[in-house]
C-alpha positions in Angstrom: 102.9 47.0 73.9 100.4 47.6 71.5 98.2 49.3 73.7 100.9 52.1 74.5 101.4 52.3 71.0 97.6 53.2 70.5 97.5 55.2 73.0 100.4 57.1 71.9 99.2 57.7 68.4 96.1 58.7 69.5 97.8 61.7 72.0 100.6 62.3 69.0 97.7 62.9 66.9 95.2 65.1 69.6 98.0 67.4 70.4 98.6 68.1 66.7 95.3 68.7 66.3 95.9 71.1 69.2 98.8 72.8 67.8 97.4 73.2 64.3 93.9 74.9 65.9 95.8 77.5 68.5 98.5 78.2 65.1 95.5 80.5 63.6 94.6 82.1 67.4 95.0 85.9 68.2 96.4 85.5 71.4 97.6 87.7 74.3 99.0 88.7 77.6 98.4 91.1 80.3 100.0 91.9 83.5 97.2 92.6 85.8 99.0 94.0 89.1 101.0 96.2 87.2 97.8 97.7 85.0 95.8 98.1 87.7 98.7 99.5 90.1 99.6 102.0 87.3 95.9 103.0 87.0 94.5 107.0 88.6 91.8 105.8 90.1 93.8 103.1 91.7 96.0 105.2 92.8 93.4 107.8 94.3 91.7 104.7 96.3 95.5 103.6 97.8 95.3 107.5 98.9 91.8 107.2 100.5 93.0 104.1 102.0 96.6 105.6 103.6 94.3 108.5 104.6 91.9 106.4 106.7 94.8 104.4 108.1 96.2 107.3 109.1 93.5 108.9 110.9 92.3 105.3 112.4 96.2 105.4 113.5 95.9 108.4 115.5 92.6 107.6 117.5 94.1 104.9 119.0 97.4 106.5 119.8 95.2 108.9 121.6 93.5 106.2 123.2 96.7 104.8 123.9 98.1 107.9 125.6 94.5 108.9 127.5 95.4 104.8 128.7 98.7 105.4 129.8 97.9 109.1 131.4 95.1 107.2 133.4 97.8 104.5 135.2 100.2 107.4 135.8 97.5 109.1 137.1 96.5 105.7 139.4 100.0 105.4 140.6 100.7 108.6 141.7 97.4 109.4 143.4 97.0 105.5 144.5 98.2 106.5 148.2 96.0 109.1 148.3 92.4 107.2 147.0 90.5 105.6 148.9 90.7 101.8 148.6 86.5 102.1 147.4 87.9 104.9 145.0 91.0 103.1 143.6 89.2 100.2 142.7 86.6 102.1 140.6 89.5 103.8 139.0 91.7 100.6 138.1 87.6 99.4 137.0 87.8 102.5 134.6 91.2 101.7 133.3 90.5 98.0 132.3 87.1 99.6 130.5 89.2 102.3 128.8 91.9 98.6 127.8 88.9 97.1 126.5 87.4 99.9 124.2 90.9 101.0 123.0 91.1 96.5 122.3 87.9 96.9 120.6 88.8 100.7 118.7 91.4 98.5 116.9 90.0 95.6 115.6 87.2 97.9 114.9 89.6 100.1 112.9 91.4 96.7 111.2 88.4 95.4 110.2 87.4 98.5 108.5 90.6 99.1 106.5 90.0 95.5 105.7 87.1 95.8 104.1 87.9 99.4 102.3 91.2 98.0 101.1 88.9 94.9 99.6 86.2 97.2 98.3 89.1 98.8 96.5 90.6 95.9 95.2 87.3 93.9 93.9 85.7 97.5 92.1 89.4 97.6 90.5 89.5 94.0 88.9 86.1 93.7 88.2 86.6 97.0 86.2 89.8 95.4 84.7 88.1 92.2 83.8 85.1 94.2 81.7 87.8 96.2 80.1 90.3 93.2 79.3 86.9 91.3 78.1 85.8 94.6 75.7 89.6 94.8 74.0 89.7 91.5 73.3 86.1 91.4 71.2 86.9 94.8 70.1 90.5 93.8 69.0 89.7 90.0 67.4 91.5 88.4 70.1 90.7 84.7 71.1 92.7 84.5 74.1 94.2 86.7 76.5 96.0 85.3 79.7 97.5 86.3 83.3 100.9 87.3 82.7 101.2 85.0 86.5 100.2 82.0 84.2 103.3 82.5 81.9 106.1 80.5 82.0 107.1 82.4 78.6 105.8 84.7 75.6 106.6 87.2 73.7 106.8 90.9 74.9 105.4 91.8 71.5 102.0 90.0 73.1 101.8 92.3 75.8 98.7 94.1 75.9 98.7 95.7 79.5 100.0 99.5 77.9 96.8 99.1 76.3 94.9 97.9 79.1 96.3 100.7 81.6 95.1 103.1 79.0 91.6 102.0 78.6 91.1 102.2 82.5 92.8 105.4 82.7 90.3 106.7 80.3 87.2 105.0 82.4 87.6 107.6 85.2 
C-alpha cells in the first residue's frame, strides 16, 4: 500500500513537472499530405509521373496488340505452315509473351521508383523547410497533424508551410 502511494506521488508530481514545462512551449501543427499535395512542384512531378505512365501504358498495349495480331496470324495461317514453320512461329510468340511479361514489370518498376524519387525529394524538402520556420518562428515543437488526437486550428501552420515551398521552386 505504501509503495503505490510512493509511486503515485512521485508520477503525480513528474507529470506536473511536465505540464508546468510544455505550459511556456511555442508549439505547432502541420498537415504534411495536404502541404506537400497543395505544393507546384508537387504538382508538376504527379504530371511527369501521369505522363510516364501514360506513355509506359501505351508500349505495352502495343505489345499487347503486335501479341494478339501474331496468334491471329498463327491461327489462320496454321493450316497452311509447315509443321517446322509453325513451331518456330508459336517459338516467336512465347518470346514476344515473355518480353511484353518483362516490358511491364520493367515499366512498374520504373514508375516505382520515379513516383518514390518524387515523394522522398518532396518531404525531405518539407522537413528542411518545416525545420527553418520553426527556428525562424521561436517554435519548440511542431508535430504531424497524423499524431493528433486534438489541437487547435489556430496551431495550424501548414498555410504557412505550403507557402514557403511554393516559394522554393
Amino acid at each position: 500500500m505504501l509503495k503505490r502511494v510512493v509511486v503515485g506521488t512521485a508520477l503525480a508530481a513528474f507529470l506536473s513537472v511536465g505540464i508546468s514545462t510544455a505550459e511556456g512551449m511555442k508549439i505547432a501543427y502541420v498537415d504534411m499530405k495536404s502541404s506537400l499535395e497543395n505544393t507546384q512542384s508537387y504538382q508538376n512531378g504527379l504530371k511527369h509521373w501521369e505522363a510516364l505512365r501514360i506513355k509506359k501504358s501505351k508500349e505495352l498495349e502495343a505489345l499487347g496488340l503486335k501479341i494478339q495480331q501474331a496468334k491471329k496470324d498463327i491461327l489462320s495461317q496454321s493450316m497452311a505452315m509447315s509443321s517446322e514453320r509453325l513451331s518456330q512461329k508459336q517459338d516467336e510468340l512465347k518470346d514476344l509473351a515473355k518480353a511484353a511479361a518483362r516490358k511491364q514489370q520493367d515499366a512498374q518498376d520504373e514508375l516505382l521508383a520515379e513516383r518514390n524519387r518524387l515523394y522522398e525529394k518532396a518531404v525531405s524538402t518539407f522537413y528542411k523547410a518545416v525545420r527553418n520556420y520553426g527556428k525562424k518562428n521561436g517554435y519548440d515543437l511542431i508535430l504531424p497533424k497524423s499524431n493528433m488526437i486534438f489541437a487547435s486550428p489556430s496551431l495550424d501552420v501548414t498555410a504557412d508551410i505550403t507557402k514557403i515551398l511554393d516559394k522554393k521552386e
